[in-house]
ZADOZA-353074 format. One record per atom (N, C-alpha, C): residue number from 1; residue in one letter; atom name; x, y, z. Coordinates in nm, 3 decimals, decimal comma, m for minus. Layout:
// residues N
 pos code site      c1      c2      c3
 NUM    a   CA       X       Y       Z
...
// end
This chain:
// residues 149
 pos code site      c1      c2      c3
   1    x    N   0,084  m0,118   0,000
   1    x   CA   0,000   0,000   0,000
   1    x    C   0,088   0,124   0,000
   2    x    N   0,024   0,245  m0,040
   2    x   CA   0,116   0,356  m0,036
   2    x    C   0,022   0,493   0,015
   3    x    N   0,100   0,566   0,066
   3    x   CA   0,036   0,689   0,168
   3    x    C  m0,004   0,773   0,079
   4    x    N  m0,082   0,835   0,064
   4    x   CA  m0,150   0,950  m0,007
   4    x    C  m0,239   1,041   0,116
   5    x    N  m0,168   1,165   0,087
   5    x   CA  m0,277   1,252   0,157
   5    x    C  m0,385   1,245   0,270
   6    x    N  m0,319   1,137   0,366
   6    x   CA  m0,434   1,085   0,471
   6    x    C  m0,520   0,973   0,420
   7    x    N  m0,442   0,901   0,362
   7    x   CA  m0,525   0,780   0,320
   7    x    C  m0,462   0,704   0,229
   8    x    N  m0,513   0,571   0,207
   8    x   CA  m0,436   0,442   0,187
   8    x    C  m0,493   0,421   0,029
   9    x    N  m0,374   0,412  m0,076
   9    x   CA  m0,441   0,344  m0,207
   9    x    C  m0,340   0,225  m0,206
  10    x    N  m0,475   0,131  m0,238
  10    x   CA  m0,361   0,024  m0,301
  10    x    C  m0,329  m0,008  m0,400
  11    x    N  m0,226  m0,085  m0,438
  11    x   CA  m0,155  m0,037  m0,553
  11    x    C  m0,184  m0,175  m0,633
  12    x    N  m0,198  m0,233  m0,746
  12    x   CA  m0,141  m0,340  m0,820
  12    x    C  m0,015  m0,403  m0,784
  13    x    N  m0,003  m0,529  m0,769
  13    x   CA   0,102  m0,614  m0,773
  13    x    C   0,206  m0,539  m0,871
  14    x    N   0,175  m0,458  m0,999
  14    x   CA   0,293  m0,467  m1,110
  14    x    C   0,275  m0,311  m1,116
  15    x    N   0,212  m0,227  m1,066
  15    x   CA   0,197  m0,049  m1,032
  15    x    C   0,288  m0,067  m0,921
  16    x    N   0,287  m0,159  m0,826
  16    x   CA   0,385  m0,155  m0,690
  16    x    C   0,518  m0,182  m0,707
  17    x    N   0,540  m0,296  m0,823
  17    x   CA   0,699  m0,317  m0,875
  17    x    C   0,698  m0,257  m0,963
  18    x    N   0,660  m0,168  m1,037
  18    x   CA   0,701  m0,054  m1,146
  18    x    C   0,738   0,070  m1,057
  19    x    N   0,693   0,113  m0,926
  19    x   CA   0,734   0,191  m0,862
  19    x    C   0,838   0,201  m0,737
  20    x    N   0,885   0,055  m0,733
  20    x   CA   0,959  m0,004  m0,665
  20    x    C   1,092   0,031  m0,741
  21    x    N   1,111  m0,033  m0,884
  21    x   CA   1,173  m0,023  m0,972
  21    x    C   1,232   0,081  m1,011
  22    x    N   1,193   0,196  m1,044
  22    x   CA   1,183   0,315  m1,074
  22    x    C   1,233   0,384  m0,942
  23    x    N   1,198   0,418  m0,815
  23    x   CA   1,248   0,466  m0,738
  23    x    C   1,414   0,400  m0,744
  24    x    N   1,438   0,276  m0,726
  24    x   CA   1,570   0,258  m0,705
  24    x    C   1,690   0,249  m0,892
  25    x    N   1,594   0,323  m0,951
  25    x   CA   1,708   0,330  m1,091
  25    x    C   1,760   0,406  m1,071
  26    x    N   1,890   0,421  m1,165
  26    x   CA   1,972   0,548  m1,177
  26    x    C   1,919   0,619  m1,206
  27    x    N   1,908   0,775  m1,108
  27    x   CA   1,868   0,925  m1,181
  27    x    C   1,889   0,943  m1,322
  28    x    N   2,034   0,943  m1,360
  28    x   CA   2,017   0,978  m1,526
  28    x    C   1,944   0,899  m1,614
  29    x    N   1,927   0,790  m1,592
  29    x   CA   1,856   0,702  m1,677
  29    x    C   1,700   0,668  m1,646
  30    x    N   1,638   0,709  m1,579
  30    x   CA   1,490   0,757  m1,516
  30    x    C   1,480   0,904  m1,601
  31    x    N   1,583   0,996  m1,575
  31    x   CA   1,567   1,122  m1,609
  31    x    C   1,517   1,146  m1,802
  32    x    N   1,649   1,065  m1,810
  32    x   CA   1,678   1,033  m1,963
  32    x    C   1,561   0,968  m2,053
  33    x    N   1,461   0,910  m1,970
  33    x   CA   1,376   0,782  m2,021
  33    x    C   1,250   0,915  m2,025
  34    x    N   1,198   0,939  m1,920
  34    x   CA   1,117   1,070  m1,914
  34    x    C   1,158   1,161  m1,988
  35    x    N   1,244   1,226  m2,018
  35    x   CA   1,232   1,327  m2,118
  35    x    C   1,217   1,254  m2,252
  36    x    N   1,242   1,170  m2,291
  36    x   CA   1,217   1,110  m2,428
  36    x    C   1,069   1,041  m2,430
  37    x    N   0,957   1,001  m2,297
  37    x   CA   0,868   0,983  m2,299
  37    x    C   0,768   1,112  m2,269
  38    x    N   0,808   1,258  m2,253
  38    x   CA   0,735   1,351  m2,236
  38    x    C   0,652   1,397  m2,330
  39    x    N   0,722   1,376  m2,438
  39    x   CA   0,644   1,457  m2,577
  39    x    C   0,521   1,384  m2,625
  40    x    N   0,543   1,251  m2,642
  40    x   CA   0,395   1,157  m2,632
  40    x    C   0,322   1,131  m2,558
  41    x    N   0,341   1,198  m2,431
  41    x   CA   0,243   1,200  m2,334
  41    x    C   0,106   1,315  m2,381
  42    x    N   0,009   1,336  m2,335
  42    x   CA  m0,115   1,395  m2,358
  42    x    C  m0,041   1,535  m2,247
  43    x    N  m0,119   1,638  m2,236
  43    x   CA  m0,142   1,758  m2,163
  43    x    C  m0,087   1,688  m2,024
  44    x    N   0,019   1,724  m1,932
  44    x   CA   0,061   1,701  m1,780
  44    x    C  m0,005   1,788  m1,738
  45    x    N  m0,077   1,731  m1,597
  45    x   CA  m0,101   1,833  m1,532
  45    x    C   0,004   1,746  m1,371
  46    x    N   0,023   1,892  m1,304
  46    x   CA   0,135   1,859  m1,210
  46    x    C   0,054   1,896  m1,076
  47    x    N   0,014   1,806  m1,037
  47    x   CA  m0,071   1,766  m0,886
  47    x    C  m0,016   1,818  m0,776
  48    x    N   0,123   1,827  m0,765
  48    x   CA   0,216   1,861  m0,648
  48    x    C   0,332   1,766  m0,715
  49    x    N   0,441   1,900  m0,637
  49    x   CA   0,546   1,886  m0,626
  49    x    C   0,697   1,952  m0,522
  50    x    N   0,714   1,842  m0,435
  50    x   CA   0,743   1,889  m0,319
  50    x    C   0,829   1,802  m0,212
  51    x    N   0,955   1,856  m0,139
  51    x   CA   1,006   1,774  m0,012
  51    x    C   0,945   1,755   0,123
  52    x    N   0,966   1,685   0,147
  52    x   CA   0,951   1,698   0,311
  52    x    C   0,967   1,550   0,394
  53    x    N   0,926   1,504   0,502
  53    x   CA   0,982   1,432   0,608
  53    x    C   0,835   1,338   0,559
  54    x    N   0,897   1,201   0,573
  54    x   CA   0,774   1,099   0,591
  54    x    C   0,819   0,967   0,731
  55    x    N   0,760   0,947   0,775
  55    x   CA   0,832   0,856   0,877
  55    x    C   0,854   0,709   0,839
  56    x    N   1,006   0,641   0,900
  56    x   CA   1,047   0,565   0,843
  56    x    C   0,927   0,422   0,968
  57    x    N   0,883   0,353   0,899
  57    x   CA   0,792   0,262   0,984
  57    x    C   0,913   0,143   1,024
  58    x    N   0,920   0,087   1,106
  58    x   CA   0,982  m0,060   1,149
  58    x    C   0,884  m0,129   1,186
  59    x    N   0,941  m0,290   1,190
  59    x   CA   0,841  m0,367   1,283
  59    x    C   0,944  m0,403   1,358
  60    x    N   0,939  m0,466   1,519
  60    x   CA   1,007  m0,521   1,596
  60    x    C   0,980  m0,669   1,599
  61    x    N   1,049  m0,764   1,566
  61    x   CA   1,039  m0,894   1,505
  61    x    C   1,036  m0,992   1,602
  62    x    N   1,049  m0,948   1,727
  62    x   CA   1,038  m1,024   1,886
  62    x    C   0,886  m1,052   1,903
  63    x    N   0,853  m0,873   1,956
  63    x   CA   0,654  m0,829   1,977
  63    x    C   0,631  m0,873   1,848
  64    x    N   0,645  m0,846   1,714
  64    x   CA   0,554  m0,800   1,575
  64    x    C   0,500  m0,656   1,602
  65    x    N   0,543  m0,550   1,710
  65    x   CA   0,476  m0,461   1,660
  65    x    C   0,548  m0,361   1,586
  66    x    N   0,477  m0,255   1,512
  66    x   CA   0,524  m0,139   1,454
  66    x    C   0,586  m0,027   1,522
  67    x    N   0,682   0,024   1,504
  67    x   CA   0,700   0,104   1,526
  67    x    C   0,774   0,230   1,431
  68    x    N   0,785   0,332   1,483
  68    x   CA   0,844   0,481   1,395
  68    x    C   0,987   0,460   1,424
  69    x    N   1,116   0,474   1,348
  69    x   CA   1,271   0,453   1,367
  69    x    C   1,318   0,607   1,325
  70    x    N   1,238   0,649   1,284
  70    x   CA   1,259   0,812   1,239
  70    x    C   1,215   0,877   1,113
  71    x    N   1,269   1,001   1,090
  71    x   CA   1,223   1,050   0,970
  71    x    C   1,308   1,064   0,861
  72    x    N   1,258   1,039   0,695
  72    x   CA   1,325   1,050   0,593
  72    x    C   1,299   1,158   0,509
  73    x    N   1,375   1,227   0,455
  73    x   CA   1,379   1,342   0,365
  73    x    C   1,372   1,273   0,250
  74    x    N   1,227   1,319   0,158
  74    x   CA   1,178   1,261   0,041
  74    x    C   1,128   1,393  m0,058
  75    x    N   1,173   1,354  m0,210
  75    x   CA   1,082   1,431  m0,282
  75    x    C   1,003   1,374  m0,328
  76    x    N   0,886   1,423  m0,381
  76    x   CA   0,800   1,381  m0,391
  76    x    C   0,711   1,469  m0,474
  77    x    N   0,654   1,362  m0,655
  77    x   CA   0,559   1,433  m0,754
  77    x    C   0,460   1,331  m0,766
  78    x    N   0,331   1,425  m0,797
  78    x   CA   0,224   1,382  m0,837
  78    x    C   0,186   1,391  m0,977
  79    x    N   0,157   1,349  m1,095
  79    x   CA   0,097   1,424  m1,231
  79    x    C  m0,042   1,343  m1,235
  80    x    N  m0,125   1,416  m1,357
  80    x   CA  m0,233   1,389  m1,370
  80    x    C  m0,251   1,404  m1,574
  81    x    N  m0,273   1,270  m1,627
  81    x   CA  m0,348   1,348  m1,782
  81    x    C  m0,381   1,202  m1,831
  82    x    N  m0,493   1,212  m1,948
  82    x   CA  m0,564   1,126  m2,007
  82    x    C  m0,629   1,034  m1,919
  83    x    N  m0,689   1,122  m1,797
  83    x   CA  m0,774   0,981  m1,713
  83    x    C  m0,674   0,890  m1,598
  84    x    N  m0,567   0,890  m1,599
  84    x   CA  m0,408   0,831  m1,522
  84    x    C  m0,353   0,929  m1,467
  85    x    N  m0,288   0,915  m1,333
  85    x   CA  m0,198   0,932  m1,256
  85    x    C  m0,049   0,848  m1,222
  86    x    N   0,050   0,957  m1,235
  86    x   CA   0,153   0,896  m1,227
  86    x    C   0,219   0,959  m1,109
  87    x    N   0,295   0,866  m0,967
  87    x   CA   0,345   0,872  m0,857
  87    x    C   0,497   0,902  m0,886
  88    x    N   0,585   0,971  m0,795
  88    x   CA   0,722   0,950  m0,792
  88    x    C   0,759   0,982  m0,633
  89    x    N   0,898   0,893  m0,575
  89    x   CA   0,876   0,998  m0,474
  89    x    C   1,006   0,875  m0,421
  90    x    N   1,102   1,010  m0,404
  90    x   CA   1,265   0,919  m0,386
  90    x    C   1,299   0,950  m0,273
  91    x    N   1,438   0,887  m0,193
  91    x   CA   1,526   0,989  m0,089
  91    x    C   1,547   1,057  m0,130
  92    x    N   1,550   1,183  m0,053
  92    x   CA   1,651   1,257  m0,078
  92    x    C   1,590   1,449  m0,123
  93    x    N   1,663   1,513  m0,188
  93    x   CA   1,547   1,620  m0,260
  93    x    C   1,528   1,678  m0,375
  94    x    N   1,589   1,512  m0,477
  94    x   CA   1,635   1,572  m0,642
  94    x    C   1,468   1,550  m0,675
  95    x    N   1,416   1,703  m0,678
  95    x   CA   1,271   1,721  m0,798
  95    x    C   1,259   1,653  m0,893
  96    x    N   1,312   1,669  m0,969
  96    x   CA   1,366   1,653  m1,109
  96    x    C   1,364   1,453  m1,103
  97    x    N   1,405   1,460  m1,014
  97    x   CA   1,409   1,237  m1,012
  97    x    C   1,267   1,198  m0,976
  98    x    N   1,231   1,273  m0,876
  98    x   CA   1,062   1,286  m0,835
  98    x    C   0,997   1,244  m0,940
  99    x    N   0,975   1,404  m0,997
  99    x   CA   0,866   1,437  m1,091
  99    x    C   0,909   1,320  m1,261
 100    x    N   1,052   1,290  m1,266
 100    x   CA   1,070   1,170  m1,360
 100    x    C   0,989   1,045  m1,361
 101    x    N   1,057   0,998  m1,210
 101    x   CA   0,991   0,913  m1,172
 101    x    C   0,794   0,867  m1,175
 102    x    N   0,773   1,021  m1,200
 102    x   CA   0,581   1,021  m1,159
 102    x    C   0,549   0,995  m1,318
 103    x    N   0,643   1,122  m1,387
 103    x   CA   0,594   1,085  m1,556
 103    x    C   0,643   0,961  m1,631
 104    x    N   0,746   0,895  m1,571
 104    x   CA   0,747   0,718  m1,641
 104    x    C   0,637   0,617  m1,605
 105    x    N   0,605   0,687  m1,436
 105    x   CA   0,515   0,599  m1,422
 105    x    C   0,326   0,660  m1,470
 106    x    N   0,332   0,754  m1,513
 106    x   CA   0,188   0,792  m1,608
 106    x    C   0,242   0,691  m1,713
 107    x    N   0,351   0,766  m1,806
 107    x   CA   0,333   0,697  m1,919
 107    x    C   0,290   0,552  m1,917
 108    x    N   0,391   0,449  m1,823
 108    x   CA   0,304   0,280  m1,771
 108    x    C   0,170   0,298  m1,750
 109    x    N   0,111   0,367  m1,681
 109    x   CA  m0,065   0,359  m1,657
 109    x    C  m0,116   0,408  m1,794
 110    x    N  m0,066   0,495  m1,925
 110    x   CA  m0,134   0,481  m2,029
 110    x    C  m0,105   0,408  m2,137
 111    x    N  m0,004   0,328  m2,075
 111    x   CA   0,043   0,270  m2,172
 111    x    C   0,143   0,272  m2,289
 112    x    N   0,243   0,392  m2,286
 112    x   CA   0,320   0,433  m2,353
 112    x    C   0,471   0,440  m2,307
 113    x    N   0,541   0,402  m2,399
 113    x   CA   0,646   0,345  m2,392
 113    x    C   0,660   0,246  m2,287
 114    x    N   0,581   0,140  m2,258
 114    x   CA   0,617  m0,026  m2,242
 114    x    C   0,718  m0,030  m2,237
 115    x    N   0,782  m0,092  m2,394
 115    x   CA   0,860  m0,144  m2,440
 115    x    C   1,023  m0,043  m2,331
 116    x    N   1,009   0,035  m2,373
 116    x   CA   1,139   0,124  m2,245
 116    x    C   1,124   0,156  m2,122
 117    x    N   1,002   0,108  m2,075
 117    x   CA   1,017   0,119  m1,910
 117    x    C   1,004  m0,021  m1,905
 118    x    N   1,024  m0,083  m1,974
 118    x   CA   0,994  m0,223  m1,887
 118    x    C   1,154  m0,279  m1,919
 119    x    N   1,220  m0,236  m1,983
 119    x   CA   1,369  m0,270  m2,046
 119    x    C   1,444  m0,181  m1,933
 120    x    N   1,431  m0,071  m1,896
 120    x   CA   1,501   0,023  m1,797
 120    x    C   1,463  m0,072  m1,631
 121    x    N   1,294  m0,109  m1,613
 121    x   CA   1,300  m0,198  m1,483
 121    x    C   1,366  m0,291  m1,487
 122    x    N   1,372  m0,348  m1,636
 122    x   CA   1,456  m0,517  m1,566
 122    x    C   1,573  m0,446  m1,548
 123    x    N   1,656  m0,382  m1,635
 123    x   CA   1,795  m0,349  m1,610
 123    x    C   1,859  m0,295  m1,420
 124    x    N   1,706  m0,222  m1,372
 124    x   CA   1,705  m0,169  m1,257
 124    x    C   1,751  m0,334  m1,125
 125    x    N   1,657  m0,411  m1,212
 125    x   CA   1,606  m0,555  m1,098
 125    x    C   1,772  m0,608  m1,135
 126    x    N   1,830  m0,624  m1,261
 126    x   CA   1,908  m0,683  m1,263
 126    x    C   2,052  m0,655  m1,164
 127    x    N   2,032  m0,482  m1,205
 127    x   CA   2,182  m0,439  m1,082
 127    x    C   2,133  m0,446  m0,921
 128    x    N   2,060  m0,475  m0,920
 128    x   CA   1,952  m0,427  m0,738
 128    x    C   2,037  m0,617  m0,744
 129    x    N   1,944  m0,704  m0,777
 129    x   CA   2,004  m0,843  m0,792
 129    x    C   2,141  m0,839  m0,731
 130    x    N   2,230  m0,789  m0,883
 130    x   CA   2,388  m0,825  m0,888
 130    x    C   2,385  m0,770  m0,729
 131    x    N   2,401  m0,662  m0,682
 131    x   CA   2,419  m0,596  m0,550
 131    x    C   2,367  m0,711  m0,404
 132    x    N   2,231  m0,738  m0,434
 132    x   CA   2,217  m0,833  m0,298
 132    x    C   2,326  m0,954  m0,333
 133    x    N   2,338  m0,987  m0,429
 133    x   CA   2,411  m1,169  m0,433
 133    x    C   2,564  m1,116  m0,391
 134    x    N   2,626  m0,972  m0,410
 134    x   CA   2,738  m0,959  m0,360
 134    x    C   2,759  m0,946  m0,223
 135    x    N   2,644  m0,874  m0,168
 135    x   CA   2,634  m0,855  m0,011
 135    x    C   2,613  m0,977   0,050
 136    x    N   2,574  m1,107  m0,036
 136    x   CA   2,511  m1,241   0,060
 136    x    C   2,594  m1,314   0,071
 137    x    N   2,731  m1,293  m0,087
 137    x   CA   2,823  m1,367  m0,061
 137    x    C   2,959  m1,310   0,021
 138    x    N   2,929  m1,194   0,065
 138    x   CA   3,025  m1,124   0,150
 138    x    C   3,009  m1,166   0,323
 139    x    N   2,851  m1,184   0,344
 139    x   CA   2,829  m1,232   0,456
 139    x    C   2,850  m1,380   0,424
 140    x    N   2,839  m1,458   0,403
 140    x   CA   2,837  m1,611   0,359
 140    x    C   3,013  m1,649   0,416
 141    x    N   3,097  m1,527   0,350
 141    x   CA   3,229  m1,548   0,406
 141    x    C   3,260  m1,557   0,497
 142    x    N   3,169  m1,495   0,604
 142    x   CA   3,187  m1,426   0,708
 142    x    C   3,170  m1,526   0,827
 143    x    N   3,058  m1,622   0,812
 143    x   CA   2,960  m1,719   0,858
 143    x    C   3,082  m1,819   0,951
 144    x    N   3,055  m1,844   1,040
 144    x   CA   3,124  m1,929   1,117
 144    x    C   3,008  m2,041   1,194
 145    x    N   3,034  m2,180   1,120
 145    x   CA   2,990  m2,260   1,174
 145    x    C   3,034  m2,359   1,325
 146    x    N   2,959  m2,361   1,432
 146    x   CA   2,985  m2,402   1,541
 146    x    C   2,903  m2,531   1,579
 147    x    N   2,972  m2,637   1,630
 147    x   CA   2,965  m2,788   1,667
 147    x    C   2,889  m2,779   1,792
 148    x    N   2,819  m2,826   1,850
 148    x   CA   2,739  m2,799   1,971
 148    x    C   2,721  m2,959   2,031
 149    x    N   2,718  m2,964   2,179
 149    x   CA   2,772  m3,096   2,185
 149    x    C   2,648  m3,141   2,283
// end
């Protein structure tokens, strides 16, 4: 699910990994993909666009309960055209990756340019991938097995 304005939308299984995706790509190449998907887009309209603090949620895995671990500095765009809305909303306070991020993901809800956001997500899944299997085999090294009697 994702926070909106005092209230909960839920997202699609593949709206949730398209925005999963997209938040963790490279800026220039999010950036790069949106400006070459801007011009075939219909009329933008720009909903908000804006930083500020969202709180980071934990769970405590002992209780199961929730708790707040602190706050994150996020930007964060909204757009609106042809009937679709497109989300963005990164660490940090690059606009510009935001509001990318919101217009790749309109263009996916109307359907335009597929074929290059879905070639830019796998490429995204593929380095996110390479990165965990290096961190698993760094801990894996690490691992010390003990005999217990």
């Amino acid at each position: 699910m994702m926070w909106r304005r005092g209230s909960f939308r839920v997202l699609s299984m593949t709206e949730d990994r398209r925005l999963s995706l997209l938040a963790a790509t490279d800026p220039a190449s999010l950036k790069a993909l949106a400006e070459m998907l801007l011009p075939k887009l219909p009329d933008v309209e720009v909903i908000q666009s804006r930083t500020g603090l969202v709180m980071l949620p934990m769970r405590d895995t002992v209780t199961g309960t929730d708790f707040h671990l602190g706050e994150v500095l996020v930007a964060e765009a909204h757009v609106r055209s042809g009937g679709a809305t497109g989300y963005g909303m990164v660490t940090g306070r690059d606009l510009e990756q935001a509001m990318a991020m919101a217009l790749v993901d309109l263009a996916g809800a109307l359907g335009i340019g597929a074929a290059d956001i879905m070639a830019l997500t796998r490429t995204t899944e593929r380095v996110r991938q390479a990165a965990d299997d290096a961190i698993l085999r760094r801990v894996a090294a690490t691992r010390v097995e003990m005999e217990t009697f």
